[in-house]
C-alpha positions as CSV (number, residue, x, y, z in Angstrom):
1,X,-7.8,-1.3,-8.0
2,X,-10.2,-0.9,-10.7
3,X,-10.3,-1.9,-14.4
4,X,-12.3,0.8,-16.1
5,X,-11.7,0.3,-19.0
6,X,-8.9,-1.0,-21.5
7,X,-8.0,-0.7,-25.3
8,X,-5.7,-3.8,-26.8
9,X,-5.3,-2.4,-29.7
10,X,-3.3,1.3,-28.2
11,X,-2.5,-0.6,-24.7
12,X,-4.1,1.5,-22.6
13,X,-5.5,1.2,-19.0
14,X,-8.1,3.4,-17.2
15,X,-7.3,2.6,-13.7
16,X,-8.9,3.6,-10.2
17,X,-6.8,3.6,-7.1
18,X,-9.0,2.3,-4.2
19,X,-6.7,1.9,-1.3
20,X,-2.9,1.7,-0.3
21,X,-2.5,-1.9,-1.3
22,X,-3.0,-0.2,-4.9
23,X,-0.3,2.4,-4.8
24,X,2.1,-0.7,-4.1
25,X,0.9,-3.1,-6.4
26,X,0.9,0.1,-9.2
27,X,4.6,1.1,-8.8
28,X,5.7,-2.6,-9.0
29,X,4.1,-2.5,-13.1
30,X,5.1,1.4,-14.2
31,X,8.4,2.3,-15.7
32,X,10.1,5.0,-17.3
33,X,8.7,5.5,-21.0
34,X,5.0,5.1,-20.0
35,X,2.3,7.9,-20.3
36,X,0.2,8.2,-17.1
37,X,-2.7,10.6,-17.6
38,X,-4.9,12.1,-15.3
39,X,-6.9,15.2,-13.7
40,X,-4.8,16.8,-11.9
41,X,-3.6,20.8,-10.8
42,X,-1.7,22.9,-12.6
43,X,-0.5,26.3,-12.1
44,X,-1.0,28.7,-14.7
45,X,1.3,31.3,-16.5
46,X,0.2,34.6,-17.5
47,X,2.3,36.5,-19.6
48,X,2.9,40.0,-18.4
49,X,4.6,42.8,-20.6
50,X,7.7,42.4,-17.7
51,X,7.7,38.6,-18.0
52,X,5.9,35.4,-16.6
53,X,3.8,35.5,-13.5
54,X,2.4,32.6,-11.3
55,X,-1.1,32.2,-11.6
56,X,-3.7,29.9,-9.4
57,X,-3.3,26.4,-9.6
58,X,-6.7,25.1,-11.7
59,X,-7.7,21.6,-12.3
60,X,-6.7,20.1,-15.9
61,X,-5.8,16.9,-17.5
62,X,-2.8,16.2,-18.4
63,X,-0.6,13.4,-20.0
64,X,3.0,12.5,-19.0
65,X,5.8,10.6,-20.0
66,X,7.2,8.9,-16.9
67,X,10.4,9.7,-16.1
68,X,10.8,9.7,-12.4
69,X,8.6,7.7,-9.4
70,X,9.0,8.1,-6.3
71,X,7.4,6.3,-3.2
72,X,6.7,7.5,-0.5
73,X,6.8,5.9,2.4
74,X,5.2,8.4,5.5
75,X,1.8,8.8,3.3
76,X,1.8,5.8,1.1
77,X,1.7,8.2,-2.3
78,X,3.2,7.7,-5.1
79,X,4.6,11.0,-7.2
80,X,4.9,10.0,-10.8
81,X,7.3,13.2,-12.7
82,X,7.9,13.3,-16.5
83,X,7.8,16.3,-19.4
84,X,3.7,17.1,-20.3
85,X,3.3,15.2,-23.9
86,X,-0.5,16.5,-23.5
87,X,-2.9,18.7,-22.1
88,X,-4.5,22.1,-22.8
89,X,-3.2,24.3,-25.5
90,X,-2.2,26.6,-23.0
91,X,-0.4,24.1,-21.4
92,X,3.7,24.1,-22.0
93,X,4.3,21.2,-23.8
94,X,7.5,19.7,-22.4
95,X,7.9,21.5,-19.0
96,X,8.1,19.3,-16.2
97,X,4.7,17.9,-14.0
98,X,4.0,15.6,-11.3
99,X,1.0,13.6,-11.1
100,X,-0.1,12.1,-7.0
101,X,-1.4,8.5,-7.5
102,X,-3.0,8.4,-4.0
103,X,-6.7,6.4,-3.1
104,X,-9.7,7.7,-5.2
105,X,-7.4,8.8,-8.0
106,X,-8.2,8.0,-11.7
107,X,-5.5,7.3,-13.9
108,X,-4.6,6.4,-17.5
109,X,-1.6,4.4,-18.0
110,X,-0.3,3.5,-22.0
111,X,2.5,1.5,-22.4
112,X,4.5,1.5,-25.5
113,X,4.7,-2.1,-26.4
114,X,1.6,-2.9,-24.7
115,X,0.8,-4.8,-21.3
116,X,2.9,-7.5,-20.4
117,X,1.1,-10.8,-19.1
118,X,2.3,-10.7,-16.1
119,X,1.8,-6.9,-15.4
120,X,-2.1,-7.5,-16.0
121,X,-2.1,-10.6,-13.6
122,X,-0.4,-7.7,-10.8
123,X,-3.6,-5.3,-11.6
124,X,-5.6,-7.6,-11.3
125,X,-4.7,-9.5,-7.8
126,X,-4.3,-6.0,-6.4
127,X,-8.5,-5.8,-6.5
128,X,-9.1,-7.0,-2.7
129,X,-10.8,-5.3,-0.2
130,X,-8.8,-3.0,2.5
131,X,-7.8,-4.1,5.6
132,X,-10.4,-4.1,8.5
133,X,-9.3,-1.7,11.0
134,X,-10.8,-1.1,14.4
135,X,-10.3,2.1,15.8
136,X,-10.6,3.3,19.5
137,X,-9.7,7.2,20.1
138,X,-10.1,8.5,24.0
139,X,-9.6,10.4,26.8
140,X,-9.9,11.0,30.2
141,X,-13.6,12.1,29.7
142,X,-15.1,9.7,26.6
143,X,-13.9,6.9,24.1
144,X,-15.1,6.7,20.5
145,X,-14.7,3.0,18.0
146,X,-15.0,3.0,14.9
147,X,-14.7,0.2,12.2
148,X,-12.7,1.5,9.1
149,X,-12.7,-0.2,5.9
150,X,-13.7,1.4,3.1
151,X,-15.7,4.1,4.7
152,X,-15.9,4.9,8.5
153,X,-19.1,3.4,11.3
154,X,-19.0,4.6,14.7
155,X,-20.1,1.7,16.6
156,X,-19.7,2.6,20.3
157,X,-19.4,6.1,21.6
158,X,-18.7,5.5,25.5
159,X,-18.5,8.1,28.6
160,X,-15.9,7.7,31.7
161,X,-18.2,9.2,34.0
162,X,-15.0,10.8,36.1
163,X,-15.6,13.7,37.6
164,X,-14.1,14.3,40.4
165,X,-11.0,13.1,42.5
166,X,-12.8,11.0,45.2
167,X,-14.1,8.3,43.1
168,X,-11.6,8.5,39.8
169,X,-9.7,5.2,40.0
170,X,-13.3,3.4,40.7
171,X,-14.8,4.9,37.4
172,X,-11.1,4.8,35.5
173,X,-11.3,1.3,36.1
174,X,-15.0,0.5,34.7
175,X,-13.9,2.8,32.4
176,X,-11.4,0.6,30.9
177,X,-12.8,-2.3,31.4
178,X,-15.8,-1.3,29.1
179,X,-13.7,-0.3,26.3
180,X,-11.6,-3.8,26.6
181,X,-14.8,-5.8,26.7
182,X,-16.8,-3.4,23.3
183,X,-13.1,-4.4,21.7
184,X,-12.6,-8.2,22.7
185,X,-15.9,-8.5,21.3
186,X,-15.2,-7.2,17.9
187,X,-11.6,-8.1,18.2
188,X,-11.9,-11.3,15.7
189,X,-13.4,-9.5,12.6
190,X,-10.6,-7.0,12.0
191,X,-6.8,-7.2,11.2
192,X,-6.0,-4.3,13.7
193,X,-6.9,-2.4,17.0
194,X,-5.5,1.4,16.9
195,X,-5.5,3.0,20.4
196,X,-5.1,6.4,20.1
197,X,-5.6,9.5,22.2
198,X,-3.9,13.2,23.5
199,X,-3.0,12.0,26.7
200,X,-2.0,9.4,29.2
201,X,-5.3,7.7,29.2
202,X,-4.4,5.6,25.9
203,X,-1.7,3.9,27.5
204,X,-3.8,3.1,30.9
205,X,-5.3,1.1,27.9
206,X,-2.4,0.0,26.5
207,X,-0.6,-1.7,29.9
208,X,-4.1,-3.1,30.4
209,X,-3.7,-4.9,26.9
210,X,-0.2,-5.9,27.2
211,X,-0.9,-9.4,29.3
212,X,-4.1,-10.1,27.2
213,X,-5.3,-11.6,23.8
214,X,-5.5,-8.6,22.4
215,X,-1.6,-7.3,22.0
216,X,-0.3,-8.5,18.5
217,X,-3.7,-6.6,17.1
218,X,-3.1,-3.1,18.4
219,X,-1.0,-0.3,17.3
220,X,-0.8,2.6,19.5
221,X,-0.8,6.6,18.0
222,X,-0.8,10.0,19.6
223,X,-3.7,12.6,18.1
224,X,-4.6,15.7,19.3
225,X,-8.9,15.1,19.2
226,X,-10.8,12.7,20.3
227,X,-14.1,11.6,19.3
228,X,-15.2,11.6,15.1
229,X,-12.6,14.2,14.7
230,X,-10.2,11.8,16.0
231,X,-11.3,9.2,14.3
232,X,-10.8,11.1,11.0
233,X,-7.2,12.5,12.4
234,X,-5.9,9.2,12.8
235,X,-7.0,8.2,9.0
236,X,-4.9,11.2,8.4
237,X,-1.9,10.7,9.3
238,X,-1.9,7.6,7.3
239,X,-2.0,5.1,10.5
240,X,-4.4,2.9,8.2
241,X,-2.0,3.3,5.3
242,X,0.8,1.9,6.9
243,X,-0.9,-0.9,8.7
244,X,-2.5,-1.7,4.9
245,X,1.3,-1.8,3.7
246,X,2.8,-3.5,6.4
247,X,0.3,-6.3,5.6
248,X,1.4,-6.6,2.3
249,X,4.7,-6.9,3.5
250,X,3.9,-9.4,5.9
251,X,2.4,-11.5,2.6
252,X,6.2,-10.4,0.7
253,X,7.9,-11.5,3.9
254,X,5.9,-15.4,4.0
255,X,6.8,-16.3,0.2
256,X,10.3,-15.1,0.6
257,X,11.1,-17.1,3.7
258,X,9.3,-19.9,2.4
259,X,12.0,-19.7,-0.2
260,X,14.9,-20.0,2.3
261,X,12.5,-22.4,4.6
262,X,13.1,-24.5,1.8
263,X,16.9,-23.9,1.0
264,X,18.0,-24.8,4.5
265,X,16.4,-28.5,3.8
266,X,18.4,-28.7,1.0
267,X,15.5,-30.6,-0.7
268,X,17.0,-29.2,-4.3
269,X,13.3,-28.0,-5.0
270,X,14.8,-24.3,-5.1
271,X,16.5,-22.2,-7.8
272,X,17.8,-18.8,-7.3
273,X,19.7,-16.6,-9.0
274,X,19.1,-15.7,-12.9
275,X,20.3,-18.8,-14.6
276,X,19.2,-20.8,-12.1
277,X,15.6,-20.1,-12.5
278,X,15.6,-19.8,-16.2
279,X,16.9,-23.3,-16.4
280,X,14.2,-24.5,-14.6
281,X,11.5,-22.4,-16.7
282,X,12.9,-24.3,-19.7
283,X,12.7,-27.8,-17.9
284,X,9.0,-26.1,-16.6
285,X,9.7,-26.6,-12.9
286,X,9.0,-23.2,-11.6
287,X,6.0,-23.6,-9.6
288,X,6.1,-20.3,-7.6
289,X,9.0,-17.3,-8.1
290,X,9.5,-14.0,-6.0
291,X,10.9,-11.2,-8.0
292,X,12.3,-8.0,-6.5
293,X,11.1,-4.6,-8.2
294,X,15.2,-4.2,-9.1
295,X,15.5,-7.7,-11.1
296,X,12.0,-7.2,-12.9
297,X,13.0,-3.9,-14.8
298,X,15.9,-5.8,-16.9
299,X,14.3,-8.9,-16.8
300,X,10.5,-9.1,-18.3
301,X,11.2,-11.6,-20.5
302,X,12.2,-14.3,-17.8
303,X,8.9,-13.6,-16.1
304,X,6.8,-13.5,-18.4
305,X,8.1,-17.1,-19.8
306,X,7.5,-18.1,-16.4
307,X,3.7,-17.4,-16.4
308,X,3.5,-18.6,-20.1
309,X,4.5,-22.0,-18.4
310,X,2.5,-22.1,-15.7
311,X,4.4,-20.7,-12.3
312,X,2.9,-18.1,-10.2
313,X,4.8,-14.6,-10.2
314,X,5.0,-12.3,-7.0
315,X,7.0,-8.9,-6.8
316,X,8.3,-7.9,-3.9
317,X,10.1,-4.8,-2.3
318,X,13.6,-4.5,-1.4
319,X,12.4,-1.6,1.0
320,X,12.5,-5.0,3.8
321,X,14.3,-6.8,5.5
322,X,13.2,-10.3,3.7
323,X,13.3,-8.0,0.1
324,X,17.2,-7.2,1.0
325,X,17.6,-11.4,1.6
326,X,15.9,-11.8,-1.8
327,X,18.2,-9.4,-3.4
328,X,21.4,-10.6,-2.0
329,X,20.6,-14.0,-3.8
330,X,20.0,-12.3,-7.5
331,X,16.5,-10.7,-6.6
332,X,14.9,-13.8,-7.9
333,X,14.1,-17.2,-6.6
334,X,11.7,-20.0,-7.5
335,X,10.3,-22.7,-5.6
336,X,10.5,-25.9,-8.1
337,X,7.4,-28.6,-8.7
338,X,10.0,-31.5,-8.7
339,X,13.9,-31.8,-8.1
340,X,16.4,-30.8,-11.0
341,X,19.8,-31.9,-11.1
């Protein structure tokens, strides 16, 4: 996520979405009561002598007050709702609108008292770089890799060769082992392998991978192309989205276990729960805290007091298994520099 620009003085923040990891990080800072702007479509009304009719949806920029957002989870957008407070003169002022925060959308987000501390510290660790994703889509006749970050390289483009009956589990087999070999290769620069294809060929693949190196890297998926138009159907249907979130799960998941790693020691250098944790911001012990999304809403002043002295802040979901854990404990939890009676 970008930074393009901010004003102090009106809090404002001209923000570009870059990847999933953004939509995640941007619905852990908005909240109802702050005006998101942004191009988006709108349909227009034209006034008829026997009422209102429809028109075509045309692009305009509009400004909302947040009311509603909602996450979701199959395409990894974001649908921010709230009454129009501006926009075009033609433009009703206070009917409803929805604004998609998805990748490569700009948005301008105002908050009324201004940017928290620790809101700014969340925009700003959400800048990192996508996840590296290989992708292999095939068939019984070819197989296509790819490398996706943020754009798309095809970096081996291989043929099967089968073409008839006689000689097809000689060829399937040099078949597959060329694709396993171009992977293993590049296995070691990316963060996941997807397989995908149309038919039964992927999993040939697949129960070749199971006994190897290769099998907590690869996600499978069904597609209905193969070659760059696979490739591009698979980025579709959000298979890279989901494998950017589950990532930042995975990070969510480490801090919050480290959390109850350190509980079952009984070491006392843990406080959770509200009062807990604010006693030990007072005494300044909180090294490290993990907030869920629920607590943070009713709670700002807590967190931002523990950044003032010093302890790092992360927000997590409660849309996990580890998020639920954190929540059944008060939906905040600190590990502690030093033991506090």
């Amino acid at each position: 996520m970008k930074i393009l620009h901010r004003d102090k003085k009106d809090g404002v923040l001209k923000l570009k979405l870059e990847n999933p990891n953004d939509i995640w990080e941007l619905e852990n800072v908005l909240k109802e009561g702050d005006f998101i702007g942004a191009k988006t479509l709108r349909r227009k009304m034209i006034q008829r002598k026997d009422g209102q009719e429809k028109g075509e949806k045309r692009p305009v920029y509009l400004t909302i007050e947040l009311e509603k957002i909602k996450f979701h989870e199959h395409t990894g957008n974001l649908r921010l709702t709230g009454p129009i407070v501006g926009g075009p003169d033609d433009v009703d002022m206070d009917s409803y609108h929805t604004i998609k925060a998805e990748p490569g959308k700009v948005l301008s987000v105002t908050k009324k008292d201004g940017w928290k501390q620790w809101e700014l510290e969340t925009i700003k660790r959400a800048y990192r770089k996508p996840p590296k994703v290989l992708v292999c889509v095939l068939d019984r006749n070819s197989a296509t890799i790819a490398k996706v970050e943020s754009s798309v390289e095809i970096i081996s483009k291989i043929d099967s060769g089968i073409s008839g009956k006689q000689y097809e589990a000689e060829y399937k087999d040099r078949y597959i082992g060329d694709i396993l070999s171009t992977m293993k290769r590049k296995a070691d620069d990316y963060e996941k392998i997807i397989i995908a294809g149309p038919g039964f060929m992927k999993e040939e693949l697949m129960s070749r991978i199971e006994d190897g190196d290769l099998e907590d890297k690869v996600v499978k998926d069904s597609i209905s192309q193969t070659g760059e138009t696979g490739i591009q159907e698979v980025i579709k249907r959000g298979t890279v989205e989901r494998i950017a979130r589950n990532s930042r799960i995975s990070e969510e998941t480490g801090k919050i276990e480290e959390v109850f790693e350190e509980l079952s020691k009984n070491t006392g250098k843990v406080a959770y729960g509200k009062d807990e944790v604010k006693r030990a911001v007072e005494l300044g012990a909180v090294k490290r805290a993990v907030v869920s999304k629920k607590f943070i809403k009713s709670n700002q002043e807590l967190i931002e007091k523990i950044e003032e002295r010093g302890g790092e802040v992360t927000i997590c979901s409660e849309r996990h298994e580890s998020g639920e854990k954190l929540g059944g404990i008060g939906g905040i939890a600190a590990i502690l520099r030093y033991k506090i009676d």
